[in-house]
FIZA-312360 format. One record per atom (N, C-alpha, C, O): residue in three letters; x, y, z. Coordinates in steps of 0.02 Angstrom, whole numbers, padded with zeros to 5 digits, always signed. Atoms other than C-alpha are relative to their C-alpha. Layout:
! residues N
AlaXYZ ...
! end
This chain:
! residues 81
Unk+00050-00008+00052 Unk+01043+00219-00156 Unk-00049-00059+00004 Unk-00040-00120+00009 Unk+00081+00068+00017 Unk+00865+00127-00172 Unk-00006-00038-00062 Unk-00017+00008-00101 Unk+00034+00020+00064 Unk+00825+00026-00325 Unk-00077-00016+00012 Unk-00105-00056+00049 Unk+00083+00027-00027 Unk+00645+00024-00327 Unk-00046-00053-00081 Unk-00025-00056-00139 Unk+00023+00026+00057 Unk+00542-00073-00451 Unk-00069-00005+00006 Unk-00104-00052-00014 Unk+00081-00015+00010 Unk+00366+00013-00415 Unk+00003+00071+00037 Unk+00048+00089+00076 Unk+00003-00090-00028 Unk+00322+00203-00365 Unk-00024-00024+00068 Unk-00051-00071+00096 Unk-00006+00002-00085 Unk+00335+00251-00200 Unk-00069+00035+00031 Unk-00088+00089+00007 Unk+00049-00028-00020 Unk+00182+00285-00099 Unk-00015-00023+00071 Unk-00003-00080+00089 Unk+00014+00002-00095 Unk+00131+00298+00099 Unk-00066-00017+00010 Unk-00103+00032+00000 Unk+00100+00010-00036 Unk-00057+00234+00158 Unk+00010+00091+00087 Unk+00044+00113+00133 Unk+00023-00046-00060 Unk-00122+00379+00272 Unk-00051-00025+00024 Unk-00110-00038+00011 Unk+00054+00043-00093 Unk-00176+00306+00442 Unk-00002+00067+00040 Unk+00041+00082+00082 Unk+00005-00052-00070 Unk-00238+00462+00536 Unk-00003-00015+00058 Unk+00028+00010+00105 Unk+00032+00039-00045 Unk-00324+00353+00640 Unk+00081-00048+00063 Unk+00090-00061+00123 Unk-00054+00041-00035 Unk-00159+00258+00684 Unk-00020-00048+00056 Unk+00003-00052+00112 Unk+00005+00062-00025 Unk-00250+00100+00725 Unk+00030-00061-00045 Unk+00032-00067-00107 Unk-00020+00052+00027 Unk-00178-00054+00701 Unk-00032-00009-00062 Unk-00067+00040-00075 Unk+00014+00040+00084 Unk-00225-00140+00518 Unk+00026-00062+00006 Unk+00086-00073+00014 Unk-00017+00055+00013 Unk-00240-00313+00504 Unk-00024-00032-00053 Unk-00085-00041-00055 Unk-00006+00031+00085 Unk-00225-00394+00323 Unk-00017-00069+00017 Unk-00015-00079+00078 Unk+00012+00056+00017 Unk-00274-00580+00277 Unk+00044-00025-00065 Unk+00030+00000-00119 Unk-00020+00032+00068 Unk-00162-00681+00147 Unk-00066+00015-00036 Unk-00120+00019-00007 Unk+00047+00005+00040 Unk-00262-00660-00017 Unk-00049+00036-00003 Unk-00087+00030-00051 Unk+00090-00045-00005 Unk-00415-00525+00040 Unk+00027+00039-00047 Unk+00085+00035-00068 Unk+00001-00063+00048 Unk-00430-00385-00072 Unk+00013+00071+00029 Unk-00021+00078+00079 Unk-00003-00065-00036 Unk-00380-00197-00020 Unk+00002+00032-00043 Unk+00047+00027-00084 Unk+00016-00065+00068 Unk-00431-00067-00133 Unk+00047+00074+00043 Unk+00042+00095+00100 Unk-00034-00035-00026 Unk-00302+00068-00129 Unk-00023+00078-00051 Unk-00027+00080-00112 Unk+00045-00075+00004 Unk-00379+00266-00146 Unk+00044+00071+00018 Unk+00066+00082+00074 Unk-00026-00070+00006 Unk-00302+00443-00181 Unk-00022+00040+00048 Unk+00007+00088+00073 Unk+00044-00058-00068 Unk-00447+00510-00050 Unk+00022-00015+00055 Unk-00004-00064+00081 Unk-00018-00009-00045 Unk-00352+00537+00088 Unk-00026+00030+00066 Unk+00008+00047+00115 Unk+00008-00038-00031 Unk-00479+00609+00174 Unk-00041-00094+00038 Unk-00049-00097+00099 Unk+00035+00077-00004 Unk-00568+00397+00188 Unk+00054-00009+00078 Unk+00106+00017+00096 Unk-00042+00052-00066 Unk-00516+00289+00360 Unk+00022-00052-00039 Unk-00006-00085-00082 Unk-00041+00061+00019 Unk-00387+00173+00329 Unk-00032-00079+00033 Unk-00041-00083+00094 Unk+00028+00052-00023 Unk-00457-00006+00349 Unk+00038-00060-00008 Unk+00097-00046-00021 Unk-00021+00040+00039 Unk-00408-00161+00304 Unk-00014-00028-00043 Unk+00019-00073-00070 Unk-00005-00001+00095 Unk-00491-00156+00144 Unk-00020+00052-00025 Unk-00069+00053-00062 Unk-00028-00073+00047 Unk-00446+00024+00088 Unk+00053+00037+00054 Unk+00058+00046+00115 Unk-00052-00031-00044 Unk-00298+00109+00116 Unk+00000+00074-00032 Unk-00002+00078-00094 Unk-00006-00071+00029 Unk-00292+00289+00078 Unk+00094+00018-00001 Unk+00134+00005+00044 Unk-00066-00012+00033 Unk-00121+00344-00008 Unk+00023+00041-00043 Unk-00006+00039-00097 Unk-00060-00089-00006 Unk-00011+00497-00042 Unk+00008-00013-00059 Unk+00066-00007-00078 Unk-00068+00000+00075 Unk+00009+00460-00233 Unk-00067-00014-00034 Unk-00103-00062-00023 Unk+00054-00029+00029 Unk-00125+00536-00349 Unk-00002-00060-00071 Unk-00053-00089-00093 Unk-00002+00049+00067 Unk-00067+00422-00507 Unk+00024-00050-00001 Unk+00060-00064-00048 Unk-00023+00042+00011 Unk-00032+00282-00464 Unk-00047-00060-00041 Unk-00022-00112-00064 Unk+00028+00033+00049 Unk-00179+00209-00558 Unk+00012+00014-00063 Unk-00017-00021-00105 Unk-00042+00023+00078 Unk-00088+00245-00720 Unk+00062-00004-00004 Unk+00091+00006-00058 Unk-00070+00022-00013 Unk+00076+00203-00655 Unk+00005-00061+00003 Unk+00060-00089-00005 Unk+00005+00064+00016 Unk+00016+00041-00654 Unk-00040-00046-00029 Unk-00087-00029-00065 Unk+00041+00036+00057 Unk-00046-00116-00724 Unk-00017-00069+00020 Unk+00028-00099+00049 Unk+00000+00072-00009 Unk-00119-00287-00706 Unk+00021-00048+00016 Unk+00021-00093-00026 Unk-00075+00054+00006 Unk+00004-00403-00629 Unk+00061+00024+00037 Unk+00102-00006+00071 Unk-00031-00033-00049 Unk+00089-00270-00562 Unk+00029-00017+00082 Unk-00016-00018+00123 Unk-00032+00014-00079 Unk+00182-00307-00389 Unk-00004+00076+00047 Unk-00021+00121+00008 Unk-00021-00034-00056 Unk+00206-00179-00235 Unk+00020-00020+00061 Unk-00013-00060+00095 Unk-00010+00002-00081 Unk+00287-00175-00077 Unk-00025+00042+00030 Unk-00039+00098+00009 Unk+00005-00059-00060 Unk+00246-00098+00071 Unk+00027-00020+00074 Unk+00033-00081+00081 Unk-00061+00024-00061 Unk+00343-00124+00232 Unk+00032+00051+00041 Unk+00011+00109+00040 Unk-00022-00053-00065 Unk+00437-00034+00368 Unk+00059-00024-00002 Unk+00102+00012+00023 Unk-00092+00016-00002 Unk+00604-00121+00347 Unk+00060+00041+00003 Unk+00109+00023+00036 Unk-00067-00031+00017 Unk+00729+00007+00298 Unk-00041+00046+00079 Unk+00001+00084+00103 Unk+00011-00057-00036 Unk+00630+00111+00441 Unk+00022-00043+00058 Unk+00070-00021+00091 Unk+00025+00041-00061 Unk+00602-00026+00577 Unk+00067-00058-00010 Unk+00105-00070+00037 Unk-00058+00066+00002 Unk+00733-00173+00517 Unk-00068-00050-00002 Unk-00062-00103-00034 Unk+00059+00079+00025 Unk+00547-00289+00519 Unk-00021+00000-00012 Unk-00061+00046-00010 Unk+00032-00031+00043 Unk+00483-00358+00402 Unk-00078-00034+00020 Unk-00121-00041-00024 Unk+00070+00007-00024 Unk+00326-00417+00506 Unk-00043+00046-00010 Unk-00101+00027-00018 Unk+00053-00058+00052 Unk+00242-00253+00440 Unk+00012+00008-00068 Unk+00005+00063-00094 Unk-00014-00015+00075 Unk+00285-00279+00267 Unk-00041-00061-00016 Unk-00049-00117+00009 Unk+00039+00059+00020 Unk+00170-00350+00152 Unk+00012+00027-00089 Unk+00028+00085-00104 Unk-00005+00008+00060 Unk+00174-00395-00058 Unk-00065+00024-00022 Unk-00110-00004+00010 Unk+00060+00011+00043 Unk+00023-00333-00175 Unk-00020+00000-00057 Unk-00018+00059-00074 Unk+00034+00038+00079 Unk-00041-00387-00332 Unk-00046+00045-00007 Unk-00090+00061+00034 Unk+00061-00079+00044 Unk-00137-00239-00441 Unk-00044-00053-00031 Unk-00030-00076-00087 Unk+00083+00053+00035 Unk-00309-00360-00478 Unk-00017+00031-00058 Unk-00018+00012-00117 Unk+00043-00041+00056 Unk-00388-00214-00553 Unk+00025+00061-00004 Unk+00071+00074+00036 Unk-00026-00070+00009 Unk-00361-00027-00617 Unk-00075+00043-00010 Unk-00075+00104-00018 
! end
């Protein structure tokens, strides 16, 4: 069993190019799935998660339980809603 302590949601990379993040940049995360994934917007499989969350808010995202590393896993902080 998982304990999770934020809703679960996937970035859609059609493109399936690499993404490379910066400590600290900003990435605005978007329901339109139909957008290119960048590294500042990620398009993502989860219609509400702007009222699932809140200010302060944490997320993971990562490949660990898939991959075992967590060199693709990264922490994010909800700035804005």
């Amino acid at each position: 069993m998982l304990d999770k302590v934020s809703p679960e949601f996937q970035v859609v990379n059609k493109s399936e190019k690499t993404i490379a993040l910066e400590a600290e940049s900003l990435v605005l995360l978007t329901p339109d799935q139909e957008k290119e994934a960048t590294s500042e917007l990620f398009p993502i499989n989860y219609d509400g998660l702007a009222k699932a969350e809140k200010k302060g808010d944490t997320n993971f995202l990562g490949q660990c339980l898939s991959t075992g590393s967590e060199t693709t896993s990264v922490w994010f902080e909800v700035s804005e809603r």
